[in-house]
C-alpha positions in Angstrom: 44.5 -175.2 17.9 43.8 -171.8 19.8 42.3 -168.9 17.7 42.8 -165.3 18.0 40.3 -164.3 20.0 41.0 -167.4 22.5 44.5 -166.7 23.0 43.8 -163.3 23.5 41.5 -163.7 26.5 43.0 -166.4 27.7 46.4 -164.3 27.8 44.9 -161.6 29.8 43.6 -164.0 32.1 47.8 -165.2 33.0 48.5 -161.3 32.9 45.5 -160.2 35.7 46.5 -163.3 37.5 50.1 -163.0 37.4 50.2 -158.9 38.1 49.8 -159.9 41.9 46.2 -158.3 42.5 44.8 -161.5 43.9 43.0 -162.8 41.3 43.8 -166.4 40.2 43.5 -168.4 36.7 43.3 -171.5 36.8 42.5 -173.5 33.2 41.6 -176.4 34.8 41.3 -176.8 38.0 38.4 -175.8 40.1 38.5 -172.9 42.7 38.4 -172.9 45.9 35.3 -170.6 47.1 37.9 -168.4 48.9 40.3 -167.0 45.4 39.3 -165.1 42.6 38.9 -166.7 39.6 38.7 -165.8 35.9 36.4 -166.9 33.3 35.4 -166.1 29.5 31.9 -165.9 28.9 29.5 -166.7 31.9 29.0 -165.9 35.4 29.5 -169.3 37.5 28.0 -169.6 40.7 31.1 -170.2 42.6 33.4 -168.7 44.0 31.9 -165.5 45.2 34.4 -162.9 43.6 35.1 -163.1 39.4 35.9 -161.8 36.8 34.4 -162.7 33.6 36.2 -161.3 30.3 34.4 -161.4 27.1 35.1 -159.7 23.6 34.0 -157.7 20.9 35.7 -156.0 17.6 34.7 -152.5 17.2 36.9 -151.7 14.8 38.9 -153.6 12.0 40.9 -152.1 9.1 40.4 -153.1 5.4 43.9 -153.7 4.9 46.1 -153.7 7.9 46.1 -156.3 10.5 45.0 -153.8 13.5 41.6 -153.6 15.0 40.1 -152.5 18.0 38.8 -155.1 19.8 36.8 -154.4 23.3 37.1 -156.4 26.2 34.5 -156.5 28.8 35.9 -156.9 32.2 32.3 -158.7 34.2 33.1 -158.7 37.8 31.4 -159.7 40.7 32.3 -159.7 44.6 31.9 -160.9 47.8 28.2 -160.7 49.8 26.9 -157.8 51.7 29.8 -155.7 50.5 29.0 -153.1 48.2 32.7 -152.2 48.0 34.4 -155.0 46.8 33.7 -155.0 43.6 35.0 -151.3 43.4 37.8 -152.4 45.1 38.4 -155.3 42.4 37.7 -152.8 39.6 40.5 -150.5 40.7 43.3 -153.1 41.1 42.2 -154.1 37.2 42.5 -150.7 36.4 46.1 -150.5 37.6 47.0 -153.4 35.4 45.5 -153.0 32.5 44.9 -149.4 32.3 47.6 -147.8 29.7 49.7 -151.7 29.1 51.0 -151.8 26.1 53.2 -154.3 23.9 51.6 -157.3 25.3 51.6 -160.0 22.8 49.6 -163.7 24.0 50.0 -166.4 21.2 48.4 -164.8 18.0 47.1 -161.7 19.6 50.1 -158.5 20.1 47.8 -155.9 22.3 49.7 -152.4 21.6 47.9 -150.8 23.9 44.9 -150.7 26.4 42.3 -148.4 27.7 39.6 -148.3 30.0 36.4 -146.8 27.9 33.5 -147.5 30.1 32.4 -148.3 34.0 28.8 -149.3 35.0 27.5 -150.6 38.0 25.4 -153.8 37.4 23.4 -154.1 40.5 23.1 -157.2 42.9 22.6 -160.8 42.6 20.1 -163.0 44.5 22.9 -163.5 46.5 23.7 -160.1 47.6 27.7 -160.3 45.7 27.4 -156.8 43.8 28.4 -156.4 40.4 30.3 -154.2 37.9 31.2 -154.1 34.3 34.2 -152.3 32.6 35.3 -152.3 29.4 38.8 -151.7 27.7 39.3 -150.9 24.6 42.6 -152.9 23.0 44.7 -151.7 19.8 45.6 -155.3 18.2 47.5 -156.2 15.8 45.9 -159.1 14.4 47.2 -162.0 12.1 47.8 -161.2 8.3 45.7 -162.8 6.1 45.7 -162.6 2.1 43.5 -159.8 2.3 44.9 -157.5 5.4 48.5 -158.7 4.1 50.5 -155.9 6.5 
């Protein structure tokens, strides 16, 4: 059984990867050190270029099923080239960047916005780094105490 949260992140993972930006999700499978790839959570050491999506509620009403829940959109890119990982950022951006009515399993996104862009330096292996975060309007799923 997926939860909430899950089938969110795991829903914007099909959308990046099927918005034809080049980045590529693969469940299963392993990448090749060549693509993109998307993962919740952690930085893995391969491939080079990632994103890495991880969230956080900010906001959730008492009694109606809406919160705000940010997700952090970790990427990294390829060595010796600073620019990349802008460059990654900015096709994101596109995408996600005002999308609205997106609804992945449980989760119903109603609208998305970039809130924050930082830089986060270099790795020992020279692939820079970069962290945005959106902020999502969700309607969640009821419950006996948000019942609308």
């Amino acid at each position: 059984m997926s939860g909430f949260t899950s089938d969110l992140l795991k829903g914007l993972a099909t959308y990046l990867s099927s918005a034809g930006i080049g980045i590529t999700y693969r469940p299963t499978d392993p990448y090749l050190a060549t693509e993109t790839g998307v993962f919740f959570g952690l930085y893995p050491t391969i491939p080079d270029r990632v994103v890495v999506l991880s969230a956080y509620v900010t906001t959730d009403q008492p009694k109606v099923a809406l919160s705000k829940i940010r997700v952090e959109v970790a990427l990294r890119g390829l060595p010796n080239d600073s620019l990349d990982v802008l460059n990654l950022g900015d096709a994101i951006f596109t995408v996600l960047q005002g999308a609205e009515d997106l609804t992945f399993g449980t989760a119903h996104v109603v609208q998305a916005l970039r809130v924050i862009s930082a830089s986060g330096g270099v790795d020992d292996n020279k692939r820079s780094e970069r962290s945005d975060s959106y902020e999502l309007d969700v309607d969640v799923p009821i419950t006996s105490g948000r019942p609308w």
